[in-house]
TORGUDO-330199 format. One record per residue (C-alpha): x, y negated, z; residue number from 1. Coordinates in steps of 0.05 Angstrom, whole numbers, plus 5000, padded with zeros to 4 digits. Each point is the difference from the previous one (the first is absolute). Last residue first. Example, Ala and Ser with C-alpha at 12.3 -4.5 7.8 and 13.67 -1.06 7.14 Angstrom:
<rs>
+------+------+------+-----+
!    x !    y !    z ! num !
+------+------+------+-----+
! 5273 ! 5021 ! 5143 !   2 !
! 4973 ! 5069 ! 5013 !   1 !
+------+------+------+-----+
</rs>
This chain:
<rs>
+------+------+------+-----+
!    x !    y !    z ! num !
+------+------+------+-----+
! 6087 ! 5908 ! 2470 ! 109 !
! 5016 ! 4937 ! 4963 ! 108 !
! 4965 ! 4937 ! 5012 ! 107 !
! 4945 ! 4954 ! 4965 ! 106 !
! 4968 ! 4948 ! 5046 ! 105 !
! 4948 ! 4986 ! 4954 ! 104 !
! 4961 ! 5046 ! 4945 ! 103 !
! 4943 ! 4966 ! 4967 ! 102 !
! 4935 ! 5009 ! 4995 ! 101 !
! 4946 ! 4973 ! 4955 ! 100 !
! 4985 ! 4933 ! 4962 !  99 !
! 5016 ! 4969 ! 4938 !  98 !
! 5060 ! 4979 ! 4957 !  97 !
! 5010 ! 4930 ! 5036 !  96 !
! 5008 ! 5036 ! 5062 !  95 !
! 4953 ! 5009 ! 5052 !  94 !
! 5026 ! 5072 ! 5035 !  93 !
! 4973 ! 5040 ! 5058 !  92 !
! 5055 ! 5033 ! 5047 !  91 !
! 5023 ! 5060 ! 4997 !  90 !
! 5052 ! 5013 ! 5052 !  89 !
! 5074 ! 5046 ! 4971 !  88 !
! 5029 ! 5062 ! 5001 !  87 !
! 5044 ! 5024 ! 4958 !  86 !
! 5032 ! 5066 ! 4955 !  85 !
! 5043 ! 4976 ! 4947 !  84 !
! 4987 ! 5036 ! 4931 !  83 !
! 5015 ! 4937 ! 4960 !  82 !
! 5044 ! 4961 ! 5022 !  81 !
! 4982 ! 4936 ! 5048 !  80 !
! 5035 ! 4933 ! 5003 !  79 !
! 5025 ! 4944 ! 5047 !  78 !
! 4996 ! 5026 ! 5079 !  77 !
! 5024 ! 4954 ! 5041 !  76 !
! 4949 ! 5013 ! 5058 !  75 !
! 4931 ! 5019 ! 4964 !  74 !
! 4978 ! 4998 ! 4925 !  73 !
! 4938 ! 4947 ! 4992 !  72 !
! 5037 ! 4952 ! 4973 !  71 !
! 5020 ! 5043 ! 4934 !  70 !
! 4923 ! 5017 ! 4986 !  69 !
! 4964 ! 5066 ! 5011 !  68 !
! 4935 ! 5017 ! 4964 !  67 !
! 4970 ! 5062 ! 5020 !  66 !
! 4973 ! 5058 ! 4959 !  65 !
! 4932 ! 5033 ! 5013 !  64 !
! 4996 ! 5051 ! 5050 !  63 !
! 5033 ! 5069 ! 4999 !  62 !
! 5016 ! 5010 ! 5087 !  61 !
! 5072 ! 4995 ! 4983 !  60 !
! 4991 ! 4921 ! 4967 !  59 !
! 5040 ! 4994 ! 4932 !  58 !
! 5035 ! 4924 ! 5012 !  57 !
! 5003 ! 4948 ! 4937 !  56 !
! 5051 ! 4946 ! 4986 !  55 !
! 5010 ! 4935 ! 5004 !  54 !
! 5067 ! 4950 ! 4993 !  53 !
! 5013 ! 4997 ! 4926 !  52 !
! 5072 ! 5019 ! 4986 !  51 !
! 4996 ! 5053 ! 5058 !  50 !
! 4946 ! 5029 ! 4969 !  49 !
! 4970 ! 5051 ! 5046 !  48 !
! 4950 ! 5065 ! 4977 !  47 !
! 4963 ! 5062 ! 5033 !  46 !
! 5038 ! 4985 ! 5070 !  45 !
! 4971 ! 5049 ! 5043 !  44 !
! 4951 ! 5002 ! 5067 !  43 !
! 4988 ! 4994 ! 5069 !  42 !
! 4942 ! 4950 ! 5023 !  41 !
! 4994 ! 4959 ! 5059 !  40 !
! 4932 ! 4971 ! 5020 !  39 !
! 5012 ! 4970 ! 5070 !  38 !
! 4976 ! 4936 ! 4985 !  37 !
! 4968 ! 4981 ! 4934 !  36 !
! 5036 ! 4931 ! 4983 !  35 !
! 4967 ! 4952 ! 4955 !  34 !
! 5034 ! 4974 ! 4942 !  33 !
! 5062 ! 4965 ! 4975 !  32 !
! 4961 ! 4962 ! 4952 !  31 !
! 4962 ! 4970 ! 5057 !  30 !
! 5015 ! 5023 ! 5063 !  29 !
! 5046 ! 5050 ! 5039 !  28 !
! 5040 ! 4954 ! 5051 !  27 !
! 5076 ! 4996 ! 5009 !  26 !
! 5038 ! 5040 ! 5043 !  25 !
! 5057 ! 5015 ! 4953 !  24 !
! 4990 ! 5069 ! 5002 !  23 !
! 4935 ! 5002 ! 4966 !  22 !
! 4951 ! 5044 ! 5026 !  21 !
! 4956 ! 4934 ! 5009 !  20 !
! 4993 ! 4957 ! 5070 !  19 !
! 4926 ! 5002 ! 5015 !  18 !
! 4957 ! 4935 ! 4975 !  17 !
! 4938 ! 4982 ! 5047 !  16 !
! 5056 ! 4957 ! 5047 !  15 !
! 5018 ! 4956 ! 4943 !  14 !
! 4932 ! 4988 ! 4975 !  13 !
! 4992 ! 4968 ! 5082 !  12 !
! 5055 ! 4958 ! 4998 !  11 !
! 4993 ! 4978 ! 4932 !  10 !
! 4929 ! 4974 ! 5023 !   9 !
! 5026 ! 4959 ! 5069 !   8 !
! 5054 ! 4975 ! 4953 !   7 !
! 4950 ! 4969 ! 4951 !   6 !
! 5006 ! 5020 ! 4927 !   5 !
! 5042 ! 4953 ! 4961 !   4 !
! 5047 ! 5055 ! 4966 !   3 !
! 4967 ! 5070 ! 4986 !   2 !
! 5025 ! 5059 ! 5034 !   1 !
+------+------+------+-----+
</rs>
């Protein structure tokens, strides 16, 4: 939300936006991205640096690969191996890098 628009306004953007996959509660917008609801997507750890934060996620159905950031793991999970079956929400992405989907809401199955 930008600062300085009128209340009546904010009220009324802040209804349009749908609470993210996030499990913090907080929005999907902006870098963090827009949330496709109900999309949920199995699939396989291809790659994880745990020095670095981001990794990437093998979907089962054979689709491109899909980013997955540190914040976007679920409960207190830290880190992914390789090999680890998940499912996760793909949401798009509009990072400084480019655009596309992203995985959010990343848990073990």
């Amino acid at each position: 939300m930008i600062p300085g628009w009128p209340k009546a306004v904010r009220e009324r953007f802040a209804q349009k936006l749908r609470p993210g996959p996030r499990v913090t509660g907080r929005f999907q917008f902006g870098v963090q991205g827009k949330a496709m609801p109900g999309v949920r997507v199995t699939g396989k750890v291809k790659f994880f640096s745990d020095e670095k934060g981001f990794g990437f996620i093998r979907p089962d159905d054979g689709g491109d690969e899909v980013f997955v950031h540190r914040t976007d793991l679920a409960n207190s999970l830290n880190m992914l191996l390789p090999d680890q079956a998940v499912r996760y929400e793909l949401v798009e992405s509009r990072g400084k890098k480019g655009n596309g989907l992203k995985a959010a809401n990343v848990e073990l199955v």
